[in-house]
ZAVODO-950666 format. One line per field, with one value per residue (C-alpha): residue in one letter; x, y, z. Coordinates in steps of 0.05 Angstrom, whole numbers, plus 5000, padded with zeros to 4 digits. Each point is the difference from the previous one (the first is absolute). Example, Ala and Ser with C-alpha at 12.3 -4.5 7.8 and 13.67 -1.06 7.14 Angstrom:
residues 2
residu	(a,s)
u	(5246,5027)
v	(4910,5069)
w	(5156,4987)
This chain:
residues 323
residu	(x,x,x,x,x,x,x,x,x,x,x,x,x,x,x,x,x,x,x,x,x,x,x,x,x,x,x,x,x,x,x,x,x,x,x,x,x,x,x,x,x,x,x,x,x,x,x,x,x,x,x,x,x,x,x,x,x,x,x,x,x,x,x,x,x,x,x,x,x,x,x,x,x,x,x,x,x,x,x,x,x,x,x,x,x,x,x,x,x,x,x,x,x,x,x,x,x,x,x,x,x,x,x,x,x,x,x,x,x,x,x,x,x,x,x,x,x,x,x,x,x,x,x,x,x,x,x,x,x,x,x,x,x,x,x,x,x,x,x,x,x,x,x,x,x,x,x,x,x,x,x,x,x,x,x,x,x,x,x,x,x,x,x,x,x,x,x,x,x,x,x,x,x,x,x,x,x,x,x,x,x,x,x,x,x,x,x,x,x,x,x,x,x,x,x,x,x,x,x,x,x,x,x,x,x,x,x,x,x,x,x,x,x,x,x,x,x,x,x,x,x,x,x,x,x,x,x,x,x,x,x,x,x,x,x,x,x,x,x,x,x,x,x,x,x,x,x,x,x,x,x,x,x,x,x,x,x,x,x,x,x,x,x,x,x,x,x,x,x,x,x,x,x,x,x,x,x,x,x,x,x,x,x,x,x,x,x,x,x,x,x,x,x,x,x,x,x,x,x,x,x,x,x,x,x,x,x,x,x,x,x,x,x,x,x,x,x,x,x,x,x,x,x)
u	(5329,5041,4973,4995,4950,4972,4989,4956,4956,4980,4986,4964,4949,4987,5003,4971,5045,5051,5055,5001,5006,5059,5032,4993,5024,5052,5022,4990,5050,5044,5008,5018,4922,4978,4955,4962,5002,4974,4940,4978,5004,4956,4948,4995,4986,4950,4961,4985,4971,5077,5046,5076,5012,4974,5031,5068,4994,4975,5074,5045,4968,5007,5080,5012,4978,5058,5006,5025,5026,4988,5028,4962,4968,5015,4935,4975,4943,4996,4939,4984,5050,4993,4995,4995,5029,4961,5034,4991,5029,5041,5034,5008,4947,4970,4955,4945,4981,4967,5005,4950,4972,5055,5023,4967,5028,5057,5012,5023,5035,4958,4968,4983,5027,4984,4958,4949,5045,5018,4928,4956,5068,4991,5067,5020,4942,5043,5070,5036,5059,5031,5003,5051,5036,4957,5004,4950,4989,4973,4956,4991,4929,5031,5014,4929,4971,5027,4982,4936,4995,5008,4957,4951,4981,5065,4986,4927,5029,5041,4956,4941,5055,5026,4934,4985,5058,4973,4922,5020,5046,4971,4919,5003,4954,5030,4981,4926,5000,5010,4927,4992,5005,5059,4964,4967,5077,5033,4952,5020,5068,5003,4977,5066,5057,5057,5046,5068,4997,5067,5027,4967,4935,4945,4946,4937,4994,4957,4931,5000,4946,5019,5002,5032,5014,5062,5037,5083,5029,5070,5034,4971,4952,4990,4926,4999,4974,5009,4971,4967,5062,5030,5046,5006,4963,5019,4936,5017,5056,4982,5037,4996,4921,4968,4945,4977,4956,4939,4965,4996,4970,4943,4981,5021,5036,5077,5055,5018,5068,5060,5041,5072,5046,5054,5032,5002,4919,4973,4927,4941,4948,4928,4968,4928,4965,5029,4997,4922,4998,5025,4960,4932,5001,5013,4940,5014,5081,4983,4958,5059,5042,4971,4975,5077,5022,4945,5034,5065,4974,4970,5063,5044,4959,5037,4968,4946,4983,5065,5022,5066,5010,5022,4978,5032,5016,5038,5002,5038,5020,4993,5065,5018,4978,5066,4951)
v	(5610,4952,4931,5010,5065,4957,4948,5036,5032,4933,4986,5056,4996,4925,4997,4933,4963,4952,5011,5067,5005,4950,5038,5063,4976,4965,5063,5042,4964,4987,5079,5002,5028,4961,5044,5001,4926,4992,5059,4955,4939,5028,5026,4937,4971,5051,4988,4948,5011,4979,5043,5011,4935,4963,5053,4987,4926,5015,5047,4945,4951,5029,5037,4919,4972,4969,5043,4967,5031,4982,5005,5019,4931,4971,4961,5014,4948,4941,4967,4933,5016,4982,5067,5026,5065,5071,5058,5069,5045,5055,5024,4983,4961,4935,4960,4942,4946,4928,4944,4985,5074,5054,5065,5020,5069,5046,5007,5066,5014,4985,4938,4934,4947,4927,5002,4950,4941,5012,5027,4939,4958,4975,5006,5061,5019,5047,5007,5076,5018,5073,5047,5044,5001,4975,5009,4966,4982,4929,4980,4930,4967,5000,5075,5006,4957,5045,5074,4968,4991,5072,5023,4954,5044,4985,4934,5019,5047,4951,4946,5048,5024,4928,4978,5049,4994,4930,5010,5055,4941,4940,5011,5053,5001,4941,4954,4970,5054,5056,5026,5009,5063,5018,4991,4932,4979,5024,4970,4930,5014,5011,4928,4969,4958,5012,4926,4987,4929,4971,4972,4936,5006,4961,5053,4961,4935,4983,4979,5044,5043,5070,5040,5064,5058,5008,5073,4984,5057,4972,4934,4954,4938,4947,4968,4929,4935,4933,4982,4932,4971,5021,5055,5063,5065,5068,5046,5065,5041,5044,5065,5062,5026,4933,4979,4932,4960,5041,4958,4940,5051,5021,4947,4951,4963,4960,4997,4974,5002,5011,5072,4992,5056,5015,5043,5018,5031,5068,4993,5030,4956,5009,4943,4974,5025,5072,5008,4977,5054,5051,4992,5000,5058,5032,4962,5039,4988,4922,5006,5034,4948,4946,5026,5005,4942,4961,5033,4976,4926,4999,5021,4953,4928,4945,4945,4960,5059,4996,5066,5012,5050,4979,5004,5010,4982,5036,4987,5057,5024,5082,5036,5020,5073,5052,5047)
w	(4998,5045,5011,5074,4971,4940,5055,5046,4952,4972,5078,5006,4939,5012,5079,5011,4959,5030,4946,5002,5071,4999,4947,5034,5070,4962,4962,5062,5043,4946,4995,5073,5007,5051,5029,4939,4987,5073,4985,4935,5041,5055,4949,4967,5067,5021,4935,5016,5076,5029,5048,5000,5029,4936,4958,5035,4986,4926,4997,5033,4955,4942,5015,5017,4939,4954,4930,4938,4934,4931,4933,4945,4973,5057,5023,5076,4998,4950,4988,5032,5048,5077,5027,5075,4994,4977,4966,5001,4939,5035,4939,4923,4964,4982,4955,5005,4953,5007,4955,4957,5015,4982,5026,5060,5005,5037,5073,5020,5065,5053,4971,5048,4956,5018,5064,4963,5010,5079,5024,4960,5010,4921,4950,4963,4948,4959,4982,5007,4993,4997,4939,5031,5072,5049,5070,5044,5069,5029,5048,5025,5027,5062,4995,4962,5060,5060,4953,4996,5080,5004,4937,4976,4949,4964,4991,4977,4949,4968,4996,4962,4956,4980,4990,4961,4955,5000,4987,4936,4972,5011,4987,4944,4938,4975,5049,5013,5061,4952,4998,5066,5032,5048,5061,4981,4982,5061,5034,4976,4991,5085,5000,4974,5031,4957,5002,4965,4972,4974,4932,4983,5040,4975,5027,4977,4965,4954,5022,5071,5020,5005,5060,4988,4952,4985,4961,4987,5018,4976,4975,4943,4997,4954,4988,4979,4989,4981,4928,4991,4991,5060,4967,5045,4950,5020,4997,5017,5038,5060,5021,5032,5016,4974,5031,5015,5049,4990,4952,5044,5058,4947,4960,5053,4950,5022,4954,4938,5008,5040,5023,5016,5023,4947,5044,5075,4991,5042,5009,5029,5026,5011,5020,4986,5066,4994,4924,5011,5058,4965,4941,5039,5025,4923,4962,4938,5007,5000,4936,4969,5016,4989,4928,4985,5027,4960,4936,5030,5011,4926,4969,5032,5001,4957,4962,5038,5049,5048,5028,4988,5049,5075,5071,5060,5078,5040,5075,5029,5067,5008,5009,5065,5014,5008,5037)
């Protein structure tokens, strides 16, 4: 089967989904098809209650958008990395990973690849890089911005998907959210302001109240404190889909010690007044977690009842909307 062929039978089975259509269109056009890529670009609009006028803005969009080629190994999204830019996989494939986490997995041809960084406007979470030649095709926010005037649903789409590449990642069983059930987790997850905080960043200090929960979703942090004698002790590390903040929020406890950024640090934020929202209206779910994070707060006080274990503040400004 050609890939023009291959193309629009991935289209076809998954409709709704952005990369496909742009591989499709892409593949369409490329072919000299472009009736075709024109029919998939009108459908794609009409799902979602658009006419041809939308449809003809979603094809010029997406026959405008730049395409770049990689080599196998070559990396098309580093993490930590500014990044304003979102890729969709026409051809060849590519993988994930995150430090501190692992292999997240292979991207087939008609992948999104890095829309978390320019829709929450955060750094790269993940690096990936191609495992054989990769062709994909770019789309600024600006470009994102103007599909978005046309079909809002786009923008929806990619959002829900990010966040929920986001939510599976970054409050799985491991984590004090992991007993509650998707809903109850989606539900706070929604509640988050992701932030990019650079190298060096003293994000609480030792003594302040808490006022937000915090999940990394990349980038390391250091806990710390000074010793009676004034030397700095290092308490733990903090990575990728550590948690921190909470036990201040339910035990109303501040910190013991001090989090600095190792690295430039990807986090989500929920703060005090939405975490408590959240949590009320799942009685059980705030039971669960507060019976794990009292394990959590056992296991890590030092000598003389300090909690070694930070806080946060984060004052943050939303992203501006692309819609």
């Amino acid at each position: 089967m050609s890939e023009p062929e291959q193309a629009l039978a991935a289209h076809r089975r998954h409709p709704q989904l952005f990369g496909g259509c742009v591989r499709a269109i892409r593949a369409l056009a490329n072919a000299g098809r472009s009736d075709e890529a024109r029919h998939v670009a009108h459908d794609y609009a009409a799902a979602q209650g658009r006419g041809t006028v939308e449809g003809d803005a979603l094809l010029a969009l997406v026959l405008a958008a730049g395409r770049r080629q990689f080599k196998p190994g070559r990396e098309i999204v580093g993490e930590g990395d500014a990044g304003d830019v979102l890729y969709v996989l026409v051809e060849g494939r590519a993988r994930a990973r995150r430090e501190g986490v692992g292999p997240l997995g292979d991207l087939p041809a008609g992948t999104v690849v890095g829309e978390i960084a320019p829709l929450e406007r955060v750094a790269r979470t993940a690096t990936v890089w191609a495992v054989e030649p990769t062709t994909a095709v770019t789309f600024t926010v600006s470009m994102l911005k103007t599909l978005s005037e046309y079909l809002p649903g786009v923008h929806e789409h990619l959002r829900a998907m990010s966040r929920s590449r986001m939510l599976r990642q970054l409050m799985g069983g491991e984590t004090v959210f992991g007993t509650l059930s998707e809903e109850q987790r989606r539900a706070l997850y929604a509640e988050c302001l992701p932030a990019t905080l650079p190298e060096g960043t003293r994000i609480i200090r030792q003594g302040h109240a808490g006022t937000a929960v915090c999940i990394i979703a990349s980038g390391t942090a250091e806990v710390w404190k000074r010793a009676n004698g004034g030397e700095r002790r290092t308490l733990a590390k903090l990575g990728p889909g550590d948690v921190f903040g909470e036990l201040a929020i339910l035990f109303d406890t501040v910190a013991s010690a001090t989090v600095e950024t190792l690295t430039p640090l990807t986090v989500f934020a929920l703060s005090r007044q939405r975490f408590d929202d959240a949590l009320a209206r799942h009685p059980d779910a705030r039971q669960r977690v507060r019976a794990l994070a009292r394990e959590r707060l056992e296991a890590h006080t030092l000598d003389g009842g300090d909690v070694a274990l930070p806080v946060v503040r984060i004052v943050r400004t939303p992203p501006p909307d692309i819609r």
